[in-house]
LOROSE-817134 format. One record per residue (C-alpha): residue in three letters; x negated, y negated, z; residue number from 1. Coordinates in steps of 0.5 Angstrom, whole numbers, padded with zeros to 4 digits, m for minus. Layout:
<sites>
SITE   res       x       y       z     n
SITE   ALA       X       Y       Z   NUM
...
</sites>
This chain:
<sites>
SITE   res       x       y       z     n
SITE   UNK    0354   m0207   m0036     1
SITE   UNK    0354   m0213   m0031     2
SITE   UNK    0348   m0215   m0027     3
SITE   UNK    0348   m0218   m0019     4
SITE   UNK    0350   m0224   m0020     5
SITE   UNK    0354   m0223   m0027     6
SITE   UNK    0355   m0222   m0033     7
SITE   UNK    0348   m0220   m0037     8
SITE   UNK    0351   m0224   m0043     9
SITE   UNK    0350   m0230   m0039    10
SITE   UNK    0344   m0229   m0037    11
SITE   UNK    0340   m0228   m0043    12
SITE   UNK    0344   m0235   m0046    13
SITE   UNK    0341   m0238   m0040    14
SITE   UNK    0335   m0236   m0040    15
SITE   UNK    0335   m0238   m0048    16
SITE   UNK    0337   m0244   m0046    17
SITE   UNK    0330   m0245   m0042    18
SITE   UNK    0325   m0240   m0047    19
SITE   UNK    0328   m0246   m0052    20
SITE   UNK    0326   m0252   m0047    21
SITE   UNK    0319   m0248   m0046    22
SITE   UNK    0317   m0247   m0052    23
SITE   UNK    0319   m0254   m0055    24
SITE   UNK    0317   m0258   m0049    25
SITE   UNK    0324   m0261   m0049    26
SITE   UNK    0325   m0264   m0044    27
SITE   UNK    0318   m0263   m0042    28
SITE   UNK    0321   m0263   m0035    29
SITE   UNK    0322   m0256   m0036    30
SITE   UNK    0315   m0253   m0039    31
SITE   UNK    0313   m0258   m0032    32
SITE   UNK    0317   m0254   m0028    33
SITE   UNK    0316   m0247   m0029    34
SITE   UNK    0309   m0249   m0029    35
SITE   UNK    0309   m0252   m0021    36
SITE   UNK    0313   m0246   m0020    37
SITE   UNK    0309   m0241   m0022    38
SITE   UNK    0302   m0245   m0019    39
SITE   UNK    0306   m0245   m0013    40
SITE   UNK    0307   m0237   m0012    41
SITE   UNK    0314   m0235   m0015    42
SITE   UNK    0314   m0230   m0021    43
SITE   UNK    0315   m0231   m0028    44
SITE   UNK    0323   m0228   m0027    45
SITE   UNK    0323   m0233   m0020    46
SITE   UNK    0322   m0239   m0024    47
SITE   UNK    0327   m0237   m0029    48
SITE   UNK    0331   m0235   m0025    49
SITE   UNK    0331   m0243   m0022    50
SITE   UNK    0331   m0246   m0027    51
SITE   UNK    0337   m0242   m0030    52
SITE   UNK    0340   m0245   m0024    53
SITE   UNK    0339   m0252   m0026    54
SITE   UNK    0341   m0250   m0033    55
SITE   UNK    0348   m0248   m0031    56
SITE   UNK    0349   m0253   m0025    57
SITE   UNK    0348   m0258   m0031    58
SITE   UNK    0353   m0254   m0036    59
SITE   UNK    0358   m0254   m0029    60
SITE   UNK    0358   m0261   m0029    61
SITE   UNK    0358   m0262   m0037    62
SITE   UNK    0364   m0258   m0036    63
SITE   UNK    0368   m0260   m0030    64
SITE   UNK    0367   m0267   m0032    65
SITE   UNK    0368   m0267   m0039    66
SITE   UNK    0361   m0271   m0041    67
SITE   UNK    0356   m0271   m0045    68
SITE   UNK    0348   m0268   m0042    69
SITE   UNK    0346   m0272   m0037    70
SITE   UNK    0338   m0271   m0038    71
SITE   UNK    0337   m0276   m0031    72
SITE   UNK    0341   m0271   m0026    73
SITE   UNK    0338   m0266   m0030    74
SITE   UNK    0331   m0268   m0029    75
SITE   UNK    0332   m0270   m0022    76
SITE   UNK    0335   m0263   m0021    77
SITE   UNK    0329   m0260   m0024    78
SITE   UNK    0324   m0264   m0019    79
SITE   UNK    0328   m0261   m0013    80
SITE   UNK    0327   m0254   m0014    81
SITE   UNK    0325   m0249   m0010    82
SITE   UNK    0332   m0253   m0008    83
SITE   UNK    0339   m0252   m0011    84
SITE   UNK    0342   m0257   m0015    85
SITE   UNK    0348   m0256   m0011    86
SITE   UNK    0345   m0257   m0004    87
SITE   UNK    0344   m0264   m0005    88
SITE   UNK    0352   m0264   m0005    89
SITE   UNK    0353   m0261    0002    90
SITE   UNK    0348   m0267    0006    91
</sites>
């Protein structure tokens, strides 16, 4: 069964991916992120579902580029939402 927006599979890897962030408070970026979004009116599943955005923009470029995590870009990346962490590309 596929979801809007792909595979339900990937979904609940990524969204893992951030429960582990959260809960481990590593990087604490991400618990900070998640609580500002949530301060600033987005709904538990809104602020995931960002974050997740992120999260897969940063396995993209690991990906794409073949190099290791880059926890600066991934900070910065966190820092901008609500804005996409591909938007910055398209200035």
């Amino acid at each position: 069964m596929k979801t809007q927006g792909g595979s339900p599979y990937l979904k609940a890897a990524i969204y893992e991916v951030i429960d582990n962030q959260i809960r481990g408070n590593d990087p604490p970026e991400t618990r900070q992120t998640y609580e500002r979004l949530l301060k600033d009116g987005c709904l538990k599943e809104e602020a995931k579902r960002l974050i997740g955005c992120v999260v897969s923009a940063e396995i993209f470029d690991i990906l794409k580029k073949q190099e290791p995590f880059n926890r600066e870009r991934f900070v910065r990346a966190l820092h901008k939402l609500p804005e996409m962490p591909w938007e910055e590309d398209e200035e």
